[in-house]
C-alpha positions, 0 to 999 in steps of 0.5 A: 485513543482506540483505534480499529485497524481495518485491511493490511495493518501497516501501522498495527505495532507503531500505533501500540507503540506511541501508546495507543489501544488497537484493535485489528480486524481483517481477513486472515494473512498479511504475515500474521497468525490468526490468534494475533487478529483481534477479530479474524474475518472469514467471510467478505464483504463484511458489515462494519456495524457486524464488527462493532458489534462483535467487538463490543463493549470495546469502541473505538475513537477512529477507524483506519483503513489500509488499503489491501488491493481489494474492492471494498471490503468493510461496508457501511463505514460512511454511516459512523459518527467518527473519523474515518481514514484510509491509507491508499497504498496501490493509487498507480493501479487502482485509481480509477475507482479509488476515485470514487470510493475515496468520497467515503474517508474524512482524512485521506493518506495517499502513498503516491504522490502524483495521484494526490489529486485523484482523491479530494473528491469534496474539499470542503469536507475532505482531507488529502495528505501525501503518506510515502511508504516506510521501513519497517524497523523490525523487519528492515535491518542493516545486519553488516553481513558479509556480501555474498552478491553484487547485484539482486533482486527479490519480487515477483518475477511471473511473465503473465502478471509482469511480463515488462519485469520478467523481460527487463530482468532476464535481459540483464541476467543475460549480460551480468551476475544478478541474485533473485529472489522472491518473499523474504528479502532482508537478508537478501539484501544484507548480503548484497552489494547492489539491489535492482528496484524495478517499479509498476507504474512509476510508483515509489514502492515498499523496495526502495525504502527496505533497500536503503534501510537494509544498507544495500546501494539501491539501483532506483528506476528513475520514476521523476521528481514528482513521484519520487517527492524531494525524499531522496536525491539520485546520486547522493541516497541511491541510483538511478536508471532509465526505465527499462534500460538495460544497457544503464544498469549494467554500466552502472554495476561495473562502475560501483563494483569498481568503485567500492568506497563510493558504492559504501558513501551512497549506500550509508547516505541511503540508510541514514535518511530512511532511518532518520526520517522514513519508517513506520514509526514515522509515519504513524506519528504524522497520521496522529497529527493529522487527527488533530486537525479541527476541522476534522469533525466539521468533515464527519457532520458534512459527510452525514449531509452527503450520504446520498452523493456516497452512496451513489458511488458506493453503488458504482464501485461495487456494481464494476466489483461485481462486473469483475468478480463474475467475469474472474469466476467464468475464467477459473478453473478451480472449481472452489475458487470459481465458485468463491468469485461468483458468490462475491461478484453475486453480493457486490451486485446485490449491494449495488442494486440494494444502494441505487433502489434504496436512494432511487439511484439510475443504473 
């Protein structure tokens, strides 16, 4: 099968690895060079009939979205005669307009589990599938190294973007030994007893499976059954805390660095699972499943009847990208990147209004 990987190419390796030819198109970053994107992309918001079109004579059979915690980025998808799936990673920030961007996928994968919901926008041509994050096995290693910390954290740790996180951190760096760190984390928590998980939002994020996988105990925040979906049991794959806690988590640091046979039992039950059950590979396999469903090109023929209802809420989402964007553009005081948000608030407003104009769309 082709595949054309659009945004964060979550599963670019696996899809190759279950024997698939993959294409990848996005804007330079997420950890790779550009030589290892098939089709950089410089310049956003972009058509997706641009792209085809530079990638040709190659086709592809499906077309993947991985969601980048951007507005949309790739314009004209609902317009292709051929699957179109999207994998929305950061629903506990974004969805709200998530919602109304979701009517333009057939096959939707939702990796937090209590906005299921927010995306089945027209079940009668829509699928909604529940897709938790995943280890990433290159990456995600228990290398048994020899501890050099009891406690750690790595993440970001900016009192302005996260205040509630940098408050809860330094409380209790103020009570007991805590390793941070930010970007590379594996090894970080190969030579970590414990690892601090602190969520936004409630969301079972990319740390609380690289933790287990990494063989370290997981301090979890207690995010609530229905988030965390049945995959792990607290006390038996990890631990948890109350949210925001501090007394908690310190209780529990003195109690498993006492208790060091029954810290390794939690920890191995913890790296057993994600390895048996929860990496990319994994994954990938389930998205290939799910293509297989029949009434999946039943979906793609409902949609093309739907292009008006789409379109109109294309126009919504990209009129607030474009209500965003401007404003970012008056608060910053780069001069470059003022002027980058204000060209793309400038084409997000421009395709709203093309859109309303073109279906006779109200404001």
């Amino acid at each position: 099968m082709n595949i054309l990987l659009l945004g964060k190419p979550y599963f670019l390796l696996p899809f190759r690895q279950l024997g698939h030819t993959v294409k990848l198109a996005c804007r330079v970053g997420f950890g790779l060079q550009p030589e290892e994107i098939d089709l950089p992309l410089y310049k956003l918001p972009v058509s997706i009939h641009a792209i085809l079109q530079q990638l040709q004579p190659w086709q592809p059979d499906v077309i993947f979205l991985g969601d980048e915690s951007t507005y949309p980025l790739y314009i004209g998808l609902e317009f292709l005669d051929l699957p179109l799936l999207w994998y929305a990673v950061d629903s506990h920030i974004h969805h709200p307009w998530h919602r109304a961007y979701s009517v333009v996928f057939d096959l939707i994968f939702v990796a937090q589990k209590p906005f299921l919901a927010t995306y089945m926008q027209d079940p009668a041509r829509q699928q909604v599938v529940w897709l938790p994050l995943f280890s990433k096995p290159e990456e995600d290693q228990w290398r048994r190294l020899p501890p050099s910390h009891d406690l750690s954290f790595v993440g970001t740790l900016n009192p302005q973007l996260n205040p509630e996180r940098f408050q809860f951190v330094q409380q209790i760096r103020e009570r007991i030994p805590i390793h941070l760190a930010t970007g590379a984390y594996a090894e970080v928590y190969n030579r970590s007893r414990m690892v601090l998980n602190q969520c936004v939002n409630g969301d079972l994020n990319f740390r609380t499976f690289e933790v287990m996988a990494c063989g370290s105990l997981l301090f979890m925040e207690d995010i609530g059954p229905e988030a965390l979906g049945g995959l792990f049991q607290p006390g038996h794959h990890m631990v948890t805390y109350r949210k925001g806690d501090v007394d908690q988590v310190v209780e529990l640091y003195h109690y498993y660095l006492a208790h060091e046979e029954e810290r390794r039992t939690i920890a191995q039950r913890g790296w057993q699972a994600v390895h048996d059950g929860h990496t990319s590979l994994h994954r990938a396999q389930q998205i290939l499943t799910s293509l297989a469903s029949d009434s999946l090109q039943e979906g793609i023929r409902r949609r093309s009847m739907a292009i008006m209802e789409i379109e109109r809420c294309q126009a919504d989402v990209f009129a607030e990208a474009g209500t965003l964007y401007h404003h970012s553009a008056t608060v910053q005081t780069h001069p470059a990147q003022s002027e980058l948000f204000r060209s793309m608030g400038d084409q997000y407003t421009l395709l709203a209004n093309s859109l309303r104009q073109r279906f006779g769309i109200k404001a």
